[in-house]
C-alpha positions in Angstrom: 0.0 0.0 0.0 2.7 2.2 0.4 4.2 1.6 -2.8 0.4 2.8 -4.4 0.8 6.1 -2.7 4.1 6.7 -4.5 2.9 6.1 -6.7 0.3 8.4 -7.1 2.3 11.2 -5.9 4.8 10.9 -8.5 1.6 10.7 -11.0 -0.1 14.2 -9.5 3.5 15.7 -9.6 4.0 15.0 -13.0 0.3 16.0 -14.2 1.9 19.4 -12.5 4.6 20.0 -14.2 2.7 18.6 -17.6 0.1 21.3 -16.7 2.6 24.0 -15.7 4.5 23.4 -19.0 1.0 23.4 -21.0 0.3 26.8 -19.7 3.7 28.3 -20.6 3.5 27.1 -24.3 -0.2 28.6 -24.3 1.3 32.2 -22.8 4.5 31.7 -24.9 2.2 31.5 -28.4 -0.3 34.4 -27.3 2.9 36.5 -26.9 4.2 35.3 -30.6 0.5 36.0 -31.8 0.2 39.6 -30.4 4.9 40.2 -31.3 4.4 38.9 -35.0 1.7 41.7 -36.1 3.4 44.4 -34.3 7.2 43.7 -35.8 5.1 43.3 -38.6 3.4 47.0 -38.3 7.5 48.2 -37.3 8.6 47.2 -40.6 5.7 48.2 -43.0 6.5 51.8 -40.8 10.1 51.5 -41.7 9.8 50.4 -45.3 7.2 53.0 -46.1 10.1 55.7 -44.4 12.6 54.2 -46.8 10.1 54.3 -49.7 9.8 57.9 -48.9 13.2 58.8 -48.6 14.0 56.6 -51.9 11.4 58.9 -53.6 12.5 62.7 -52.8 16.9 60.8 -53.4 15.1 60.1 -56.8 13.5 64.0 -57.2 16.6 65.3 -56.0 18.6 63.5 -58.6 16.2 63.9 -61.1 16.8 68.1 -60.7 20.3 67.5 -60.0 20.4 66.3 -63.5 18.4 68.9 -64.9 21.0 71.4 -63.3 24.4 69.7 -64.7 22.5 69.9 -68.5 22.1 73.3 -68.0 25.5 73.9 -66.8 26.7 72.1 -69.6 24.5 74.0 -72.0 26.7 76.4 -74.2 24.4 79.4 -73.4 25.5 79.1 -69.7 28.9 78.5 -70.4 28.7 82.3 -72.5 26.8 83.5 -69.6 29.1 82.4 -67.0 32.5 83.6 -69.5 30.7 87.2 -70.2 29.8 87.6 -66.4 33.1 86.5 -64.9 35.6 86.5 -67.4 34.4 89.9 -69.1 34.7 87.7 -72.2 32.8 89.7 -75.4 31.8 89.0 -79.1 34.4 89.7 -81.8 31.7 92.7 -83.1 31.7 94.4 -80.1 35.4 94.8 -79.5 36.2 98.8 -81.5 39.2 99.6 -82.7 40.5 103.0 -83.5 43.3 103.6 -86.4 45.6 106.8 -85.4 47.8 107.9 -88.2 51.3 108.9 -87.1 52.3 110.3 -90.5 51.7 111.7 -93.5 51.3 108.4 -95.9 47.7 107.5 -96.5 46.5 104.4 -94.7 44.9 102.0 -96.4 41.9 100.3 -93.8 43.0 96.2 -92.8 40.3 93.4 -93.7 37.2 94.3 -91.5 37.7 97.9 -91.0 36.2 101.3 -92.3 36.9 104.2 -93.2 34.5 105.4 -90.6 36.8 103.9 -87.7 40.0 105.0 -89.5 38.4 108.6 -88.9 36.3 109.4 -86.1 33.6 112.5 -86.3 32.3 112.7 -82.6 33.2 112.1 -79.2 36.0 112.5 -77.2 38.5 110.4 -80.2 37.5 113.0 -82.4 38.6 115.7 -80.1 41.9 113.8 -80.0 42.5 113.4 -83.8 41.9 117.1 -83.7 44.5 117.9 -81.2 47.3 115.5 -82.7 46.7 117.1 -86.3 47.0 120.4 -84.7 50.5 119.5 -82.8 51.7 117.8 -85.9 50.8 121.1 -87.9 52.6 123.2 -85.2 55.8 120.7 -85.6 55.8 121.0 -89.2 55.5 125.0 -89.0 58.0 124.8 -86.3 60.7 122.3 -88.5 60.0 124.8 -91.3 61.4 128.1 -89.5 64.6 126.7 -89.0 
């Protein structure tokens, strides 16, 4: 009779611990039921953040591209060379002829007459004064 009780204390201790170890797995899946979906949530969170940020790299390279063809574009190019290099157009650079002696000059390729002798402005004023001191150097060489 002794050996029944035992017996049936060992029995009742391990219905305990087959009990105990029942309700952990039970506990241990609900907490896997409710971590899944909300790791899940995490991620769809994070991906759609990365989506996002994927999406304004792309519109920033997008107008980072637009910029480098317009920088590349030979009207900026002039724009930048005329703005910071003073860089002009062969027809906009004058030229002024100033005869130094008597022979008669014959205008180079591209020139005129017009810009071998000016009319107004201050170069005209200046032709006049240098014809004048070469008349008063003449009269002057011919007194002596």
């Amino acid at each position: 009779m002794i050996k029944n009780v035992e017996w049936s204390s060992k029995r009742t201790f391990s219905i305990e611990i087959l009990g105990l170890i029942y309700f952990l797995t039970i506990v241990l899946a609900g907490v896997m039921l409710v971590y899944q979906p909300a790791r899940v949530a995490h991620l769809n969170q994070e991906v759609r953040h990365l989506e996002k940020q994927l999406h304004d790299l792309k519109l920033r390279n997008e107008d980072l591209k637009k910029m480098v063809a317009s920088m590349e574009s030979l009207t900026y190019i002039e724009a930048q060379a005329r703005t910071k290099l003073g860089m002009v157009e062969p027809e906009q650079v004058k030229s002024v002829i100033v005869a130094t002696g008597p022979q008669e000059h014959q205008p180079a390729r591209g020139e005129s007459y017009a810009a071998a002798e000016p009319t107004r402005g201050i170069l005209a004023w200046l032709s006049r004064i240098a014809e004048f001191m070469k008349d008063s150097v003449a009269v002057a060489k011919g007194k002596q």
